[in-house]
KEDRENBA-449758 format. One line per field, with one value per atom (N, C-alpha, C): chain; atom name; z, x negated, y negated. Coordinates in nm, 3 decimals, padded with zeros to 5 digits, always signed. Atoms other than C-alpha are relative to their C-alpha. Layout:
c	(A	...)
a	(CA	...)
c3	(Z	...)
c1	(X	...)
c2	(Y	...)
% end
This chain:
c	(A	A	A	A	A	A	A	A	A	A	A	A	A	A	A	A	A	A	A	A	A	A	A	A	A	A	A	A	A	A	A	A	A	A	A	A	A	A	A	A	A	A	A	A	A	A	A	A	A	A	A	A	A	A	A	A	A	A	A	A	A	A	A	A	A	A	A	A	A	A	A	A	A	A	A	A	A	A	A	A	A	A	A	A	A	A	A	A	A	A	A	A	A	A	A	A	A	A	A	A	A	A	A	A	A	A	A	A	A	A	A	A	A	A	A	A	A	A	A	A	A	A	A	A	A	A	A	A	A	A	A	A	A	A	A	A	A	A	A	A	A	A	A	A	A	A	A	A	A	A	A	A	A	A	A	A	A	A	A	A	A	A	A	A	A	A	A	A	A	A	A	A	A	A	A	A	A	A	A	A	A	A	A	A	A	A	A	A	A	A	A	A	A	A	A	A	A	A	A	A	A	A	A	A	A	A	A	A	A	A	A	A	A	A	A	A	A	A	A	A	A	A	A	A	A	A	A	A	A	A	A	A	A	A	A	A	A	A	A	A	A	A	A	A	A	A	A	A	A	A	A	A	A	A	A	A	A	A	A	A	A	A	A	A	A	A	A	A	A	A	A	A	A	A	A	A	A	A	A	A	A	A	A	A	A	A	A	A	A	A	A	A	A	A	A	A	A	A	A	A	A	A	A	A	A	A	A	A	A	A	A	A	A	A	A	A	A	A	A	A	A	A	A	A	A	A	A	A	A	A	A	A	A	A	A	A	A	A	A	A	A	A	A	A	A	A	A	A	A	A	A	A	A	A	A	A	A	A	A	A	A	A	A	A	A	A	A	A	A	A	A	A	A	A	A	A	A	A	A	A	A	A	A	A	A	A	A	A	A	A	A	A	A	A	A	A	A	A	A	A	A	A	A	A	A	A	A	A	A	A	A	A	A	A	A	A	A	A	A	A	A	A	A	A	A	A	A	A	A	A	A	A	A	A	A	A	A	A	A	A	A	A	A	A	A	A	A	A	A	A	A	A	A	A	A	A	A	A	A	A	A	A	A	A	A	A	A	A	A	A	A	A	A	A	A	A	A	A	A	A	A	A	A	A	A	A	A	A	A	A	A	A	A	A	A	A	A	A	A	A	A	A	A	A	A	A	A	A	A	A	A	A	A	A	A	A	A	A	A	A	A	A	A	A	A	A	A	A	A	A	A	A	A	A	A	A	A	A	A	A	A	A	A	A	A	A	A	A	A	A	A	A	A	A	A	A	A	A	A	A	A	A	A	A	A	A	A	A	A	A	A	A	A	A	A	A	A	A	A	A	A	A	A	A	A	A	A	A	A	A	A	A	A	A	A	A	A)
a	(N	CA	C	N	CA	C	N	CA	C	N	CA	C	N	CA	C	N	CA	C	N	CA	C	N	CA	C	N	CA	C	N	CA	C	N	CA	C	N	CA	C	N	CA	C	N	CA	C	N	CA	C	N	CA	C	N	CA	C	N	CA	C	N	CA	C	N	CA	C	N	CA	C	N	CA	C	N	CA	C	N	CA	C	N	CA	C	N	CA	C	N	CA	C	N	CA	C	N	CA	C	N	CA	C	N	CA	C	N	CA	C	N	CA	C	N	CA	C	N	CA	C	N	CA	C	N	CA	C	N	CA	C	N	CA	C	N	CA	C	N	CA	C	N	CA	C	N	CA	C	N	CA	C	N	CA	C	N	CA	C	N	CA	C	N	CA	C	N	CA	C	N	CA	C	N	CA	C	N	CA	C	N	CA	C	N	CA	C	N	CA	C	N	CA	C	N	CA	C	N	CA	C	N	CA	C	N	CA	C	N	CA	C	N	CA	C	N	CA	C	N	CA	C	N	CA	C	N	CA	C	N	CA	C	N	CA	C	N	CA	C	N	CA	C	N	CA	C	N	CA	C	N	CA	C	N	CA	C	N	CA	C	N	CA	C	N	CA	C	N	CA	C	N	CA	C	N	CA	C	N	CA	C	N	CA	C	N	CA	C	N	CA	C	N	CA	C	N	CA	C	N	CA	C	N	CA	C	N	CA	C	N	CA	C	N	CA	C	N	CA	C	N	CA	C	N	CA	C	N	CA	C	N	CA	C	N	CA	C	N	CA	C	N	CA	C	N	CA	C	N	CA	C	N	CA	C	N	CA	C	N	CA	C	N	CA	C	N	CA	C	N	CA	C	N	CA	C	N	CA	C	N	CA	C	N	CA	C	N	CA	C	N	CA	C	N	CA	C	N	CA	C	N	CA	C	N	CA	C	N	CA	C	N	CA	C	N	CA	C	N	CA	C	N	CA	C	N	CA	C	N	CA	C	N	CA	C	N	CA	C	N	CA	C	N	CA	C	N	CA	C	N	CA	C	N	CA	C	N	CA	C	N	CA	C	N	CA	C	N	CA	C	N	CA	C	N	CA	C	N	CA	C	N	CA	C	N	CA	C	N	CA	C	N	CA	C	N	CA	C	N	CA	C	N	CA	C	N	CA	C	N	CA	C	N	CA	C	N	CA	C	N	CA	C	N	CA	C	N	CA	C	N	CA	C	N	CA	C	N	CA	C	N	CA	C	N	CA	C	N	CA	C	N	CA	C	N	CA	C	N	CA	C	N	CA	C	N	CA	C	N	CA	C	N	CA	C	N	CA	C	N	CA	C	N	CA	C	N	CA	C	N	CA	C	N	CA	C	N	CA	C	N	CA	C	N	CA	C	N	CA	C	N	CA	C	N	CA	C	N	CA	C	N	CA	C	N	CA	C	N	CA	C	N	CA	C	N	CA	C	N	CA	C	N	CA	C	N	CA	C	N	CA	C	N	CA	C	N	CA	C	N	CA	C	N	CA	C	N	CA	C	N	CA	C	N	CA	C	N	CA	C	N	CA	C	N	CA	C	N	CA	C	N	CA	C)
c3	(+00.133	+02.898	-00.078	+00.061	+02.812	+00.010	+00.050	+02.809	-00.114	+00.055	+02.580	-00.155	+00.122	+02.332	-00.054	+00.072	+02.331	-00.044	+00.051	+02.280	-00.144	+00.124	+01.996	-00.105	+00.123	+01.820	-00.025	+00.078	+01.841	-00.095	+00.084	+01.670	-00.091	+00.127	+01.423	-00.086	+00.078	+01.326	-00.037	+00.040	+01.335	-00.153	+00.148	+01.093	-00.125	+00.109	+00.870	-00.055	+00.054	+00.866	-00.054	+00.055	+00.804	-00.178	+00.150	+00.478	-00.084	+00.106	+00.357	-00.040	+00.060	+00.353	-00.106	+00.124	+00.150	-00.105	+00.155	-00.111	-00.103	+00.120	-00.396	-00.045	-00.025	-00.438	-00.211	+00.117	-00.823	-00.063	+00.018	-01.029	-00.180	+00.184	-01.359	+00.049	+00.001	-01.370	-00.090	+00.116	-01.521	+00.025	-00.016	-01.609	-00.124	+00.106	-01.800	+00.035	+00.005	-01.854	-00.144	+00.105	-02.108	-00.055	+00.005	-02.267	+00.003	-00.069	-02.160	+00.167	-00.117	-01.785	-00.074	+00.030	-01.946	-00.135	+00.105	-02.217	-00.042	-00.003	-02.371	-00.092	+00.068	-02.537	-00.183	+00.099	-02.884	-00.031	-00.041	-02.831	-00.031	+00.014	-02.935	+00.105	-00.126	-02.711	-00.001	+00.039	-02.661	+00.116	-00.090	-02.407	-00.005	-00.027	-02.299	+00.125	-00.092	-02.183	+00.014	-00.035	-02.016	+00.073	-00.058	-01.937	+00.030	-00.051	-01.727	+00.070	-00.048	-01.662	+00.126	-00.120	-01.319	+00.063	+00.011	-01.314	-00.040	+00.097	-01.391	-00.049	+00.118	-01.638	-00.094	+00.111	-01.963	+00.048	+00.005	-01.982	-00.146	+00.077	-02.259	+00.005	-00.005	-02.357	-00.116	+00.104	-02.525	-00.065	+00.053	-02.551	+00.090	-00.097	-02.374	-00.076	-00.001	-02.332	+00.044	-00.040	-02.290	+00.028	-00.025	-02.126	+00.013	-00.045	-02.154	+00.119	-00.071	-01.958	-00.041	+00.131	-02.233	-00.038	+00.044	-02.253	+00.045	-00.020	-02.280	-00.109	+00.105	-02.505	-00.065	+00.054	-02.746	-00.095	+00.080	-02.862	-00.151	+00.126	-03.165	-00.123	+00.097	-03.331	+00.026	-00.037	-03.158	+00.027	+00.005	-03.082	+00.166	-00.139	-02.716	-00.116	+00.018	-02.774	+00.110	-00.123	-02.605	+00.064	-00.029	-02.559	-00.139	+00.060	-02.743	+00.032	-00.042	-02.810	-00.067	+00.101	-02.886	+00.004	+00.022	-03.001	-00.086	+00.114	-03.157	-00.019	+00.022	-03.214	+00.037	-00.078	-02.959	-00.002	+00.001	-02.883	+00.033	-00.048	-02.707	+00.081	-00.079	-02.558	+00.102	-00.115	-02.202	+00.006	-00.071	-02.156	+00.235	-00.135	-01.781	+00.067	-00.049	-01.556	-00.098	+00.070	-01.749	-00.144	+00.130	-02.048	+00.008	-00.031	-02.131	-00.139	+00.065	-02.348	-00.012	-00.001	-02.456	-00.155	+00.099	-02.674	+00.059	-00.044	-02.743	-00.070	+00.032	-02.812	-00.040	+00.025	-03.007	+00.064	-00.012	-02.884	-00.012	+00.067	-02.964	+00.105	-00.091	-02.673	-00.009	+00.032	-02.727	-00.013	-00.050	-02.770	+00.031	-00.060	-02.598	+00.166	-00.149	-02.222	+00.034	-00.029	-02.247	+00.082	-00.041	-02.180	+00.143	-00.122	-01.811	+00.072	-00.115	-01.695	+00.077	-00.132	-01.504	-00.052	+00.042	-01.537	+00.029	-00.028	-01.560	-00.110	+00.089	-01.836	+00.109	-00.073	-01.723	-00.059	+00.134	-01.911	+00.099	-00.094	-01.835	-00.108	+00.089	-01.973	+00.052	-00.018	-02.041	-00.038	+00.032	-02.016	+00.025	-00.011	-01.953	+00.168	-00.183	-01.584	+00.028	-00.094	-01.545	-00.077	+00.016	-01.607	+00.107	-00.082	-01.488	-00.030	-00.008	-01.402	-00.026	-00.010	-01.499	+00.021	+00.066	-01.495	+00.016	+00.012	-01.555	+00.004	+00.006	-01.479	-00.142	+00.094	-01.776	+00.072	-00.024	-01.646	-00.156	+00.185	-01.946	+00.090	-00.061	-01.887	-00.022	+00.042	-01.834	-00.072	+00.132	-02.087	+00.118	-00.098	-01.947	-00.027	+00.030	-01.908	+00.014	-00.047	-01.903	+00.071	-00.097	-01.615	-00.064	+00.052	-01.770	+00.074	-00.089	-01.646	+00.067	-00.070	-01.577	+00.125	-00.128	-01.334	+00.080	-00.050	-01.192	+00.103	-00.070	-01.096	+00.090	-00.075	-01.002	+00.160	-00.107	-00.754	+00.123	-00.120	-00.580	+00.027	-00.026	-00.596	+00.118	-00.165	-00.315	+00.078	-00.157	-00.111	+00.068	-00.020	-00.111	+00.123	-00.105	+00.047	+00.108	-00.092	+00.244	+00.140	-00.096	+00.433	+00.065	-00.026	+00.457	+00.141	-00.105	+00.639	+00.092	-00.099	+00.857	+00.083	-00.090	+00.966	+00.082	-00.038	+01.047	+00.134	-00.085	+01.217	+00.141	-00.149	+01.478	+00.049	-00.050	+01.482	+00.112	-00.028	+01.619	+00.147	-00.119	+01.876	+00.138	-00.122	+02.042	+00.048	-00.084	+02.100	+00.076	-00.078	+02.255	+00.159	-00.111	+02.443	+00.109	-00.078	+02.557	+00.115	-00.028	+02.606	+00.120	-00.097	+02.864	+00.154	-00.094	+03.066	+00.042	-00.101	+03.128	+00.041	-00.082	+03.217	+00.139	-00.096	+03.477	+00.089	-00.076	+03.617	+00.060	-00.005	+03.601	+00.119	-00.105	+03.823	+00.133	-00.131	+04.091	+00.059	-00.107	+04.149	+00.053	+00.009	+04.157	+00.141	-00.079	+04.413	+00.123	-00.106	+04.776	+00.092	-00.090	+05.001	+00.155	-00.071	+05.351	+00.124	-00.070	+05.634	+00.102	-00.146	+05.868	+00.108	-00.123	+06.186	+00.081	-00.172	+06.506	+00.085	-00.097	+06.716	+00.140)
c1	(-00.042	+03.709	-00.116	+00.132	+03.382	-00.083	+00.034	+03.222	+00.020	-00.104	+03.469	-00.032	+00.041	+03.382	-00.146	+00.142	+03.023	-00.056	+00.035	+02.989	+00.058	-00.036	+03.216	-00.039	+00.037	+03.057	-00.153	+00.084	+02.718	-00.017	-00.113	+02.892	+00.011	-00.039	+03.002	-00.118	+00.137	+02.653	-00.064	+00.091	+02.492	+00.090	-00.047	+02.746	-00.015	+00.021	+02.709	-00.177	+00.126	+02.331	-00.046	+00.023	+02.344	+00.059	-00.057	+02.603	-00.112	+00.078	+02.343	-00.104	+00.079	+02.066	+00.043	-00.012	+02.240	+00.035	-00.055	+02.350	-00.149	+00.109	+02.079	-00.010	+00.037	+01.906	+00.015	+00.028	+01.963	-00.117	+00.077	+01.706	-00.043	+00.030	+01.504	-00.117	+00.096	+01.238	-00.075	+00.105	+00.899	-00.069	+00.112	+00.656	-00.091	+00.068	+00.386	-00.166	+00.095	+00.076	-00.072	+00.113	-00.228	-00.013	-00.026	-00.263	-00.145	+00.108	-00.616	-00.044	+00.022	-00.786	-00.107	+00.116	-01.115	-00.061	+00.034	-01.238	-00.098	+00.106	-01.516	-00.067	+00.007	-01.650	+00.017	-00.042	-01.514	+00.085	-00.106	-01.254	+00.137	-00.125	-00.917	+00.106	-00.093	-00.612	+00.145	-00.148	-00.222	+00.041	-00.090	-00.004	+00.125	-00.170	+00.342	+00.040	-00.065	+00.563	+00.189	-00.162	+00.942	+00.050	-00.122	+01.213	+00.141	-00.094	+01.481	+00.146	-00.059	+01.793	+00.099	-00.135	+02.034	+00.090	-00.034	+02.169	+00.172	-00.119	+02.602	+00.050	-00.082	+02.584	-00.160	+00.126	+02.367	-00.094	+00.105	+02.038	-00.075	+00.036	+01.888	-00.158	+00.133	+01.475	-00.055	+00.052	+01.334	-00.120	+00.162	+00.969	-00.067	+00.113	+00.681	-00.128	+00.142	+00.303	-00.047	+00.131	+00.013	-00.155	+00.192	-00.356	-00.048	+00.111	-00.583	-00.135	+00.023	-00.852	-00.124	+00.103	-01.111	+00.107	-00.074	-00.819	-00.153	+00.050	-01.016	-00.010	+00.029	-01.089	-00.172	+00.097	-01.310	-00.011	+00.009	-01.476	-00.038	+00.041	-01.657	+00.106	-00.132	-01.292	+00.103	-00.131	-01.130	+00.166	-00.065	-00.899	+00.032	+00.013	-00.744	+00.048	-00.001	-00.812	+00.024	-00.061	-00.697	+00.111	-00.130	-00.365	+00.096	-00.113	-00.048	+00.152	-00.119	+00.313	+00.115	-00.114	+00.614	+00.101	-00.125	+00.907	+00.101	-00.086	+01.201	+00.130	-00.125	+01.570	+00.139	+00.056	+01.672	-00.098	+00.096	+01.372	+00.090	-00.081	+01.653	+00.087	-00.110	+01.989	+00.034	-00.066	+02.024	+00.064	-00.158	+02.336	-00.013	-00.022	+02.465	-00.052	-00.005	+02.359	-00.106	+00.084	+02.046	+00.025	+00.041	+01.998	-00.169	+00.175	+01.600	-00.036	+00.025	+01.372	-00.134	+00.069	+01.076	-00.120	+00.127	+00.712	-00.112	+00.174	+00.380	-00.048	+00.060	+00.161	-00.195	+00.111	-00.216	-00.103	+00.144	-00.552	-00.148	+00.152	-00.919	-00.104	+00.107	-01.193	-00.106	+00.100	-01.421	-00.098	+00.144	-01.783	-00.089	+00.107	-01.947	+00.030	-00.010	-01.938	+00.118	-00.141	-01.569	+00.074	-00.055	-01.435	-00.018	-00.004	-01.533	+00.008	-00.013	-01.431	+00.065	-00.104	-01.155	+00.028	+00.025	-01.011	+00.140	-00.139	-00.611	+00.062	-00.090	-00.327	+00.089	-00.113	-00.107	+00.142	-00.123	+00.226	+00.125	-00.126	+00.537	+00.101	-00.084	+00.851	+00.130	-00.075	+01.094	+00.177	-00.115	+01.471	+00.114	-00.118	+01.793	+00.039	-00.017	+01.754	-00.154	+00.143	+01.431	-00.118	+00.154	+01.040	+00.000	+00.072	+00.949	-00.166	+00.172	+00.607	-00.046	+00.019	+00.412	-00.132	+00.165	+00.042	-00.067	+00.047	-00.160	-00.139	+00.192	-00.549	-00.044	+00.106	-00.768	-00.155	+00.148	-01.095	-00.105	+00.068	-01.358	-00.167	+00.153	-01.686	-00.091	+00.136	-01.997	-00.082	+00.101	-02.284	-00.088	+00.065	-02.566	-00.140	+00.106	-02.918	-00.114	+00.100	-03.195	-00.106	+00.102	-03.417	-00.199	+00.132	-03.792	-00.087	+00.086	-04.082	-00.117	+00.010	-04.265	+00.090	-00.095	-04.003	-00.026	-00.027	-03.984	-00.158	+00.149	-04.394	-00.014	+00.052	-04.373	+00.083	-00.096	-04.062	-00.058	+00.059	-04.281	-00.138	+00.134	-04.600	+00.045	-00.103	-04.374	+00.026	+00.008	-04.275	-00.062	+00.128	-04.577	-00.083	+00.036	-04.690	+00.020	-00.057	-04.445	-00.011	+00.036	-04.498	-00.092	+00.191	-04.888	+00.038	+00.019	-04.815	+00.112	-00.091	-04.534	-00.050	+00.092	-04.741	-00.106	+00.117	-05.018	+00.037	-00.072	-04.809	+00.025	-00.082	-04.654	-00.148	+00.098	-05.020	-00.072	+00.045	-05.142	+00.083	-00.119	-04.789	-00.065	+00.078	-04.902	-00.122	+00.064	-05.211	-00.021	-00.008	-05.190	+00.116	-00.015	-04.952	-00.005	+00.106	-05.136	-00.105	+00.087	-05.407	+00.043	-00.022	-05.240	+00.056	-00.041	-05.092	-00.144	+00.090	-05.436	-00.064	+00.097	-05.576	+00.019	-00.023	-05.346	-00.008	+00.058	-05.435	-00.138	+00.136	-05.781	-00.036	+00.011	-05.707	+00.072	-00.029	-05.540	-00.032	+00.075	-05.783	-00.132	+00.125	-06.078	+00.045	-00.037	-05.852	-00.056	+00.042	-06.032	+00.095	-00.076	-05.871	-00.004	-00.003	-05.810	-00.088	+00.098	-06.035	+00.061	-00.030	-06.000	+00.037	-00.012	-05.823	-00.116	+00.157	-06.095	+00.097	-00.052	-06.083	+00.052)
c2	(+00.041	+05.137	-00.058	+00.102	+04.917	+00.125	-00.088	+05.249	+00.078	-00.073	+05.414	-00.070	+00.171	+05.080	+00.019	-00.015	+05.105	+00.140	-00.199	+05.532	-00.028	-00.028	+05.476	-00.074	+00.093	+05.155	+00.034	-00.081	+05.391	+00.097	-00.093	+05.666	-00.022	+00.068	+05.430	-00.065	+00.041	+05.269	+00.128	-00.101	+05.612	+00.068	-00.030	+05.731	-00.069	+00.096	+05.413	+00.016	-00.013	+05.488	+00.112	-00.187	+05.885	-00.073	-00.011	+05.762	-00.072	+00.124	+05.453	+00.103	-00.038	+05.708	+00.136	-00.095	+05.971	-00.044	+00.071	+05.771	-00.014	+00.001	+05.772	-00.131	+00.172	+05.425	-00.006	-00.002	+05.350	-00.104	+00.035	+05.232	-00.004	-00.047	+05.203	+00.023	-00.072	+05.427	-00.010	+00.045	+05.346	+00.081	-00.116	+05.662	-00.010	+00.016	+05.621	+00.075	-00.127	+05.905	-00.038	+00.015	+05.934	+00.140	-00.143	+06.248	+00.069	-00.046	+06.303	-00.043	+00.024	+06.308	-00.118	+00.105	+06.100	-00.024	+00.049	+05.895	+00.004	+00.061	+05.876	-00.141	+00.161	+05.520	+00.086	+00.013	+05.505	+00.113	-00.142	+05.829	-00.045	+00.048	+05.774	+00.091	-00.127	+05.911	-00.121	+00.043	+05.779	+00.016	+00.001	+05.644	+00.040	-00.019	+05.766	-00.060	+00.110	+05.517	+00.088	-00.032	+05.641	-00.104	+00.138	+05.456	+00.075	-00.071	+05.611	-00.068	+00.143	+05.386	+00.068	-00.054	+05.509	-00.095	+00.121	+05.193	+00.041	-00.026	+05.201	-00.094	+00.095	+04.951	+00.010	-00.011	+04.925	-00.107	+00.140	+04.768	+00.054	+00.021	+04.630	+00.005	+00.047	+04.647	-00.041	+00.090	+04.365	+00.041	-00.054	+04.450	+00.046	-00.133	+04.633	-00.079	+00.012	+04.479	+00.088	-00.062	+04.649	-00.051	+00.062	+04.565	+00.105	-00.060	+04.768	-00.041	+00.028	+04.803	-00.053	+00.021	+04.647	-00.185	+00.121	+04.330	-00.118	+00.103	+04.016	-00.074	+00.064	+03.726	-00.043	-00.038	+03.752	-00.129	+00.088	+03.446	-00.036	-00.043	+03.560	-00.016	-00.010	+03.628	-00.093	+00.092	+03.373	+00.065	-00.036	+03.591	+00.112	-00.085	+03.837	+00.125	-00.110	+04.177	+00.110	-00.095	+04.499	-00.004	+00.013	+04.438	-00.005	-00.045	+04.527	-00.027	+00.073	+04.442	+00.084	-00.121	+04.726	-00.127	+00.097	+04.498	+00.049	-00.077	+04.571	-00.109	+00.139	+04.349	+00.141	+00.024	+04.452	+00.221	-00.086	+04.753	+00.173	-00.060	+04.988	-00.023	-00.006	+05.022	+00.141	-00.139	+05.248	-00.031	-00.011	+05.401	+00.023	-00.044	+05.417	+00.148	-00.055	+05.653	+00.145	-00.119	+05.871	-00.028	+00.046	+05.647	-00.004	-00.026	+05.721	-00.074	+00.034	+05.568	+00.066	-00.012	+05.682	-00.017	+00.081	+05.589	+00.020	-00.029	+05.694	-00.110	+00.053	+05.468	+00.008	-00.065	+05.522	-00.112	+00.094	+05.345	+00.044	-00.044	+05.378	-00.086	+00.041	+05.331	-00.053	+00.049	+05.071	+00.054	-00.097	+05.187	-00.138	+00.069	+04.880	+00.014	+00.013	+04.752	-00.006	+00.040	+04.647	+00.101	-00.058	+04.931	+00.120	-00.024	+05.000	-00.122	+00.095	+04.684	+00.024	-00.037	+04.816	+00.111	-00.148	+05.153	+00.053	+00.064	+05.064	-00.030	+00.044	+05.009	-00.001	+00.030	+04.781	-00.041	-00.010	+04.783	-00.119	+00.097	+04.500	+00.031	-00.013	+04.595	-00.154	+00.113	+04.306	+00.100	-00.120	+04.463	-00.147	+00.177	+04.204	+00.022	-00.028	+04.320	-00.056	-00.009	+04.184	+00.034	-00.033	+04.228	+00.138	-00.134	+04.585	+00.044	-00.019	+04.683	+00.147	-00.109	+05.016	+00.007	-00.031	+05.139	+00.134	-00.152	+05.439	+00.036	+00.029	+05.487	+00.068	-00.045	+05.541	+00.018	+00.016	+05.680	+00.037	+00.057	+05.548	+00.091	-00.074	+05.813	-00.106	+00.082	+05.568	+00.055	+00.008	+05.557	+00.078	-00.077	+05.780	-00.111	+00.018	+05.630	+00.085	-00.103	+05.829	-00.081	+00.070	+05.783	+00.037	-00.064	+05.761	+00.003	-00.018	+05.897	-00.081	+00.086	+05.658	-00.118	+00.023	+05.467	+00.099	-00.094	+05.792	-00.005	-00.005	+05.793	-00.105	+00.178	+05.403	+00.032	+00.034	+05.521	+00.136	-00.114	+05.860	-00.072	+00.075	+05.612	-00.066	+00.082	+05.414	+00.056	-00.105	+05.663	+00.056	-00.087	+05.839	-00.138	+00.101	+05.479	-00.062	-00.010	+05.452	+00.114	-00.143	+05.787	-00.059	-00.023	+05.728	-00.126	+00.137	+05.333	+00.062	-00.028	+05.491	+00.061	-00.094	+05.786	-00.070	+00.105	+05.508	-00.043	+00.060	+05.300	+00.114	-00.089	+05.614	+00.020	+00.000	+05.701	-00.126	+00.123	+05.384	-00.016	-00.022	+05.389	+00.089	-00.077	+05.705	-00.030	+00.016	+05.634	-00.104	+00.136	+05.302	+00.097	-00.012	+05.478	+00.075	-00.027	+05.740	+00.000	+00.059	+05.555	-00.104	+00.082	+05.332	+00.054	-00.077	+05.640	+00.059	-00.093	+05.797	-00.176	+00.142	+05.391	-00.013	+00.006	+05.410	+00.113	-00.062	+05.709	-00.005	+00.009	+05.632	-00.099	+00.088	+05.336	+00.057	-00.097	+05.549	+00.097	-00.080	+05.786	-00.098	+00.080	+05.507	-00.086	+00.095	+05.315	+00.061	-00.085	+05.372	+00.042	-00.064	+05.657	-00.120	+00.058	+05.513	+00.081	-00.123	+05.634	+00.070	-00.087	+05.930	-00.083	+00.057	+05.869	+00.029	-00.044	+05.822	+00.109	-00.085	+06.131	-00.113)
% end
């Protein structure tokens, strides 16, 4: 009987765990894309932000930040730059079950250093369920430098010196050690044989 008990209360968990994983996990879905692969400094280009609700009750969204990846404060203007704020009263209402929202948003790629500090928009949407999180890489093309020729001479003038004292150096190796394999031969033929046995 206490067999009969425990076969069937495995049975019963495995079934409870087959149903939990088919059930579809609901959620609010945050997708957000750039409409280019790469930037280049002072380049303009536009985020798309989605908002997908699977949720079976409404949710509300208050507002939507944005950081770029150029956000910082800027003392000059006294002021934080690179960041943004969609707002609305209230911004949108999802319906149940495949209520969507969606927004592009425009931006313009610094043309100084700012904009390879990181290489990331990070977006927080405020909804009446919560702060939701999104982000989307911006890769910002670096500035090119040109390598001049001189550098270029100063950096084969070094290697070139490098070689010469390395080669020196192995030179110097072998023959020392060489030179210490024929010493010791030299001392083992010099060493005296022992004499003939007496008839």
């Amino acid at each position: 009987m206490g067999k009969k008990i425990v076969g069937i209360s495995v049975i019963i968990a495995l079934l409870a765990i087959l149903c939990a994983h088919s059930v579809t996990a609901q959620a609010i879905r945050v997708h957000t894309w750039t409409n280019k692969l790469q930037y280049e400094p002072g380049g303009k280009g536009s985020l798309q932000i989605s908002v997908l609700n699977e949720l079976d009750e409404y949710v509300i969204i208050y507002n939507i930040t944005i950081e770029y990846p150029w956000f910082h404060y800027d003392a000059e203007q006294g002021e934080w730059v690179g960041n943004g704020t969609i707002e609305g009263e209230p911004l949108a209402t999802l319906t149940p079950k495949g209520g969507d929202y969606y927004h592009e948003e425009e931006f313009t790629v610094p043309n100084d250093g700012t904009a390879t500090m990181r290489n990331e928009i990070a977006i927080d949407i405020w909804t009446s369920k919560g702060r939701l999180n999104g982000d989307t890489d911006l890769p910002v093309a670096s500035f090119s430098v040109p390598t001049s020729i001189v550098d270029l001479n100063m950096w084969m003038t070094s290697l070139i010196v490098a070689v010469v004292v390395c080669t020196i150096i192995l030179a110097i190796v072998i023959f020392f050690a060489t030179r210490r394999t024929q010493a010791t031969r030299a001392l083992m033929s010099r060493a005296t044989a022992p004499p003939p046995p007496k008839p």
